[in-house]
C-alpha positions as CSV (number, residue, x, y, z in Angstrom):
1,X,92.5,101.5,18.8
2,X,89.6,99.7,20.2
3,X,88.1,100.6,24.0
4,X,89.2,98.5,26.4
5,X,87.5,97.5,29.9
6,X,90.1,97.3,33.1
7,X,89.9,93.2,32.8
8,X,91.0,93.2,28.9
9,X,93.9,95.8,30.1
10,X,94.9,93.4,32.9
11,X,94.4,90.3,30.6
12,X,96.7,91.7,27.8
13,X,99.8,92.0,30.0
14,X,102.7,89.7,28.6
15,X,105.7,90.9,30.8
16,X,104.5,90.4,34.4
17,X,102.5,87.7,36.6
18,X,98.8,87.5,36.6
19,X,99.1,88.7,40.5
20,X,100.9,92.0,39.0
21,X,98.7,92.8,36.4
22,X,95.8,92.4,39.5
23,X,97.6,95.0,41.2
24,X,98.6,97.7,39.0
25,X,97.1,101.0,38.9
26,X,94.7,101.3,35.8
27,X,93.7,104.2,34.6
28,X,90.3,105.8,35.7
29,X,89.3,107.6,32.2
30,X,89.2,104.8,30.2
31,X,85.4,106.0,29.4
32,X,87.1,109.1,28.3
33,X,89.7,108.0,26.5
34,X,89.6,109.2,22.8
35,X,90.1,105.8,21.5
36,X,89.5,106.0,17.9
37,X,92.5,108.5,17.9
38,X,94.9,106.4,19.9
39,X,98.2,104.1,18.6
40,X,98.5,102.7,22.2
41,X,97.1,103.2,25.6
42,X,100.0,104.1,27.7
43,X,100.1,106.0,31.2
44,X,102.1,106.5,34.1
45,X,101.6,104.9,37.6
46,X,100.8,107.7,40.6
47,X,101.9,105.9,42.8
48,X,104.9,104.9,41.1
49,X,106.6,107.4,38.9
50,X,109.3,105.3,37.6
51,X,106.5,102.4,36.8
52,X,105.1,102.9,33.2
53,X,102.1,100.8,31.2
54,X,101.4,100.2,27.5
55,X,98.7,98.6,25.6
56,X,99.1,97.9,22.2
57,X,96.7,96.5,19.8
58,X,98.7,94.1,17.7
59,X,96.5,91.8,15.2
60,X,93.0,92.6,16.6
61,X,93.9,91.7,20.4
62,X,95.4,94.0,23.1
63,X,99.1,93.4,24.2
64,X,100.0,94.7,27.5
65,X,103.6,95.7,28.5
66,X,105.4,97.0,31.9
67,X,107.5,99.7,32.0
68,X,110.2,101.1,34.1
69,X,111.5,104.5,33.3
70,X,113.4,107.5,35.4
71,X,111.1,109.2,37.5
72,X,109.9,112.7,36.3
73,X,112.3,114.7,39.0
74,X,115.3,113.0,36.7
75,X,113.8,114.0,33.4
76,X,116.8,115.4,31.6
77,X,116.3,118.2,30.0
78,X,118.3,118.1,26.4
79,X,116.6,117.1,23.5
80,X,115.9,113.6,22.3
81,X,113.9,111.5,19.8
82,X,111.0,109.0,20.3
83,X,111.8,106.0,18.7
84,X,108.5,105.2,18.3
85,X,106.5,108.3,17.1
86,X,110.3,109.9,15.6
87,X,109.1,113.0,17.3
88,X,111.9,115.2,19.2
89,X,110.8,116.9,22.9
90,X,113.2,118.5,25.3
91,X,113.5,116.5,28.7
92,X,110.2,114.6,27.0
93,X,111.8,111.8,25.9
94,X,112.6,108.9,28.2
95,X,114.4,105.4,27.8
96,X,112.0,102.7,29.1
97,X,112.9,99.4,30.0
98,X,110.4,96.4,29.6
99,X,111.8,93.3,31.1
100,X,111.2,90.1,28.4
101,X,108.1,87.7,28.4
102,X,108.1,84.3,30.0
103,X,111.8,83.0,31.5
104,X,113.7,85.1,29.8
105,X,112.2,87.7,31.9
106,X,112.3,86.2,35.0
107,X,115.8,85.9,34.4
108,X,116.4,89.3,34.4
109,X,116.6,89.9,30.6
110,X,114.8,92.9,29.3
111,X,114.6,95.1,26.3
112,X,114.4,99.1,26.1
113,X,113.3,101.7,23.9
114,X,113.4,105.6,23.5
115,X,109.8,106.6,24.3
116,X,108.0,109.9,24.8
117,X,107.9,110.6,28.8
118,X,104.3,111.3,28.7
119,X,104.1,108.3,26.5
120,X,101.3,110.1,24.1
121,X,102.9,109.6,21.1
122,X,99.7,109.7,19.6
123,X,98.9,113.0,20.0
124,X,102.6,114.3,19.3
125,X,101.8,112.8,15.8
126,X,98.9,114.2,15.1
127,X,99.1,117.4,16.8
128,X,102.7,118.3,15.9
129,X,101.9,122.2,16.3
130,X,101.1,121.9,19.8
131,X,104.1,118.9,21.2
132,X,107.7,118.4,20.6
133,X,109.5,119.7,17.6
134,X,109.4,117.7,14.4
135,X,111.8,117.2,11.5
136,X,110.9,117.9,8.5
137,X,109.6,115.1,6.8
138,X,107.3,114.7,3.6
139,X,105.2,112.0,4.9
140,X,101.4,112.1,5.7
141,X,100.0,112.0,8.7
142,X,98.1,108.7,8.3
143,X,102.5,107.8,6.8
144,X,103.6,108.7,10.1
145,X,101.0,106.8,12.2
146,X,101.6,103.7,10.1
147,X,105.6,104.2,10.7
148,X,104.6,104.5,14.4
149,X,102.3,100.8,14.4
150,X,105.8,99.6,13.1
151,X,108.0,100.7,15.5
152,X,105.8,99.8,18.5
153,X,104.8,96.3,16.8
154,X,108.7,95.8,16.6
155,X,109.5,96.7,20.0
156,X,106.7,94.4,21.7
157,X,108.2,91.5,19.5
158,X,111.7,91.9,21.3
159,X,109.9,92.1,24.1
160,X,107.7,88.9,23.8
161,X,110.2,86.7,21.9
């Protein structure tokens, strides 16, 4: 993933109003961020445990989503599976809910997806020793992040159509 500034993050947003995206708590590392080995940007807000971000990078340009997830005190604590990175963590995996782009959203209409609570997914798939538990699979690493890209791209595209 390419570095982003705090204007392209709030720029990218497609699920909220420009006012929201002003507001919302970016994250202070982005300097620090180790970008090149990212899928998505994703992070928690601190002031808002059950508020959730993610930045994607679909076709060369940055697509910013909202999240709403339990907060971490209601974690539960059997095992599941990110439906993104397919990577299984106990009490680690969380369903998030992204209410839909344009009227459909403001209607009330969202979409959800089975995502890793700490919503690092990208280091789960490439440090599988050290996160979660994985299956065993024969694919490649480089397999498993494309299979990830897939699985994010889809669930931004029920999200923004």
């Amino acid at each position: 993933m390419k570095q982003l500034t705090d204007p392209q993050i709030r720029a990218s947003f497609v699920n909220c109003t420009k006012g929201e995206a002003k507001r919302l708590a970016v994250p202070r590392d982005l300097e620090t961020r180790p970008w090149p080995d990212l899928d998505y940007l994703g992070w928690r807000d601190p002031q808002a445990p059950d508020r959730a971000y993610l930045v994607a990078e679909l076709d060369g340009a940055p697509v910013g989503l909202v999240l709403r997830s339990p907060s971490a005190a209601s974690w539960q604590a059997r095992r599941s599976m990110c439906s993104v990175c397919v990577t299984t963590h106990v009490g680690g995996v969380s369903l998030m809910v992204a209410p839909k782009a344009g009227k459909a959203g403001r209607e009330g209409n969202s979409v959800g997806v089975y995502l890793c609570t700490d919503l690092a997914c990208s280091h789960h798939l490439r440090h599988p020793s050290t996160s979660g538990t994985r299956l065993h699979e024969t694919l490649t690493t480089e397999e498993r992040i494309a299979r990830t890209a897939t699985n994010l791209a889809a669930f931004v595209a029920k999200v923004t159509a």
